[in-house]
N, C-alpha and C positions, 0 to 999 in steps of 0.2 A: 333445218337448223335446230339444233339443241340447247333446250337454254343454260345448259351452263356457260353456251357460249358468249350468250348475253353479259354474263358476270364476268368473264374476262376477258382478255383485251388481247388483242395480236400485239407482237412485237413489238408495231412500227407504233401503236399509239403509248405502248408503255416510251419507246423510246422518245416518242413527242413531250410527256408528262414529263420527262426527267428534267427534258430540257427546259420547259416553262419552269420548273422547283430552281433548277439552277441560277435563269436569269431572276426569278423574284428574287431568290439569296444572296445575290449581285448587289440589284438595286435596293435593296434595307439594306447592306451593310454599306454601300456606298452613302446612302441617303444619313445612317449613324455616324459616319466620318465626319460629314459635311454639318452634322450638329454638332459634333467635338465628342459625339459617344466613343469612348474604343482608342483615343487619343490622350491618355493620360486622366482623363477625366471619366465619373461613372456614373448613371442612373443612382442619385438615393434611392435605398430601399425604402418602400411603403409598407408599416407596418398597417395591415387591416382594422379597418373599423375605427380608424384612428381621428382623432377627431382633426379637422382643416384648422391652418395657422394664423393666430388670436395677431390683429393689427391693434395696436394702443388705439384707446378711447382718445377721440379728440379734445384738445384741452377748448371745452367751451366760452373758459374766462379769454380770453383772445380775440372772441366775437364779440363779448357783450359791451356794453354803453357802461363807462367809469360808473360808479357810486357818486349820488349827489353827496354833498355835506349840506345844500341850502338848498331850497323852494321859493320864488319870488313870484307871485300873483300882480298882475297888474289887474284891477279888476273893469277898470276903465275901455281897456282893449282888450278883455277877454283873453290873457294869456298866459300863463305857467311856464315860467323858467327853470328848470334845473339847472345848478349850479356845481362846479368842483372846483375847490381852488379857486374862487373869483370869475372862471372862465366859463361862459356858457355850453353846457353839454348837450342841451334836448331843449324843443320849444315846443308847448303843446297850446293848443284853442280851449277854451272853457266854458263854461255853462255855469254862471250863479244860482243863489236862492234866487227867489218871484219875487224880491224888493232888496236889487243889489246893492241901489246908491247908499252913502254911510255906514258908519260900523257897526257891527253888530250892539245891540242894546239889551237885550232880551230874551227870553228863550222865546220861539217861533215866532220872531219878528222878518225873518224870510231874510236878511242880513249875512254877509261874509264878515267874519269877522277882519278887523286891519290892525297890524300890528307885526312883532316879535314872537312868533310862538315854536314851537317845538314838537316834531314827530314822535309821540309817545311810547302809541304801539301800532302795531299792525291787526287787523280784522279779517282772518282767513275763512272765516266761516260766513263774508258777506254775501247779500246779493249782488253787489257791485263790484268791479274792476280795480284789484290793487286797493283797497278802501286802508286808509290808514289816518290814526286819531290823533287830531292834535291835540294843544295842551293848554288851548281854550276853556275858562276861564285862568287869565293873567291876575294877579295881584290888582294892578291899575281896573283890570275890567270888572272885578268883583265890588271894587271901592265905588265905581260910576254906581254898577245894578243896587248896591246899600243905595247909596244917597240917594236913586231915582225910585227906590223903595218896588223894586219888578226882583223879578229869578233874573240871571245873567244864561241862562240855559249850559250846556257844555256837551251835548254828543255832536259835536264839529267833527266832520271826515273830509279826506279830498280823496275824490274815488274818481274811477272812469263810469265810462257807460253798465248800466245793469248786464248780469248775466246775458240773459235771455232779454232779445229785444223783437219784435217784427217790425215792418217796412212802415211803418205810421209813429213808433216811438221812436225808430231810429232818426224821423224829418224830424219829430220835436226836440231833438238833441242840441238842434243849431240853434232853440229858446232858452232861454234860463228856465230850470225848470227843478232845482234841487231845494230840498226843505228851509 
């Protein structure tokens, strides 16, 4: 045998090949039918290199927890209220200073202050969790700290947990444990 005979084919297998070409060209264009290709309808063209189609950002305001207007402290039961409109939104557990009972007096008397106060600012630069200042020293509380002749103190924050905690600061969380 000679090899060019290797390179080409007798009759009978050209004639085999036509007919596998044939019945594949059957079944894609059957199989496009059956997609609705070729029926009025057409493959969009893909322009190359194009970039894939932008789905809208989800509107995240949809998940999130309303905006308080008020913070209520029960310091007795260790609890934080947010408030909106009167109506409870969030209930969080708390951690005081190291000498909860009564109001604050003093600067580092270990005291929550009680009262009427006001979220002033926010603290993005803290070590702690959402830390935000209230507006501690009151009129009434600076009149008490005179006549009791002490400082009335004033860097009051309600924050969460520190940053960084490991598995020994995180049990002490369930102590009062804030300045």
């Amino acid at each position: 045998m000679r090899p060019e005979d290797f390179l080409t084919s007798p009759r009978s297998h050209r004639a085999h090949l036509l007919s596998v070409i044939a019945i594949a060209g059957l079944l894609i264009l059957g199989s496009a039918r059956a997609a609705g290709v070729g029926a009025g309808t057409a493959i969009p063209p893909v322009t190359p290199n194009a970039p894939p189609a932008q789905t809208p950002a989800p509107d995240w305001q949809q998940y999130s927890t309303p905006k308080a207007d008020k913070i209520v402290v029960f310091k007795s039961q260790r609890k934080l209220e947010l408030l909106r409109k009167g109506e409870i939104i969030r209930t969080y557990p708390i951690a005081l200073g190291r000498n909860p009972i009564g109001p604050k007096l003093w600067r580092g008397d270990g005291k929550t202050p009680e009262g009427t106060y006001f979220i002033d600012r926010r603290n993005p630069a803290s070590d702690y969790h959402l830390s935000m200042h209230i507006s501690y020293p009151e009129t009434a509380d600076i009149k008490r700290a005179v006549a009791m002749n002490v400082d009335p103190g004033g860097n009051v924050l309600i924050h969460g947990e520190p940053n960084i905690l490991n598995h020994e600061g995180k049990a002490n969380l369930l102590k009062d444990w804030t300045a």
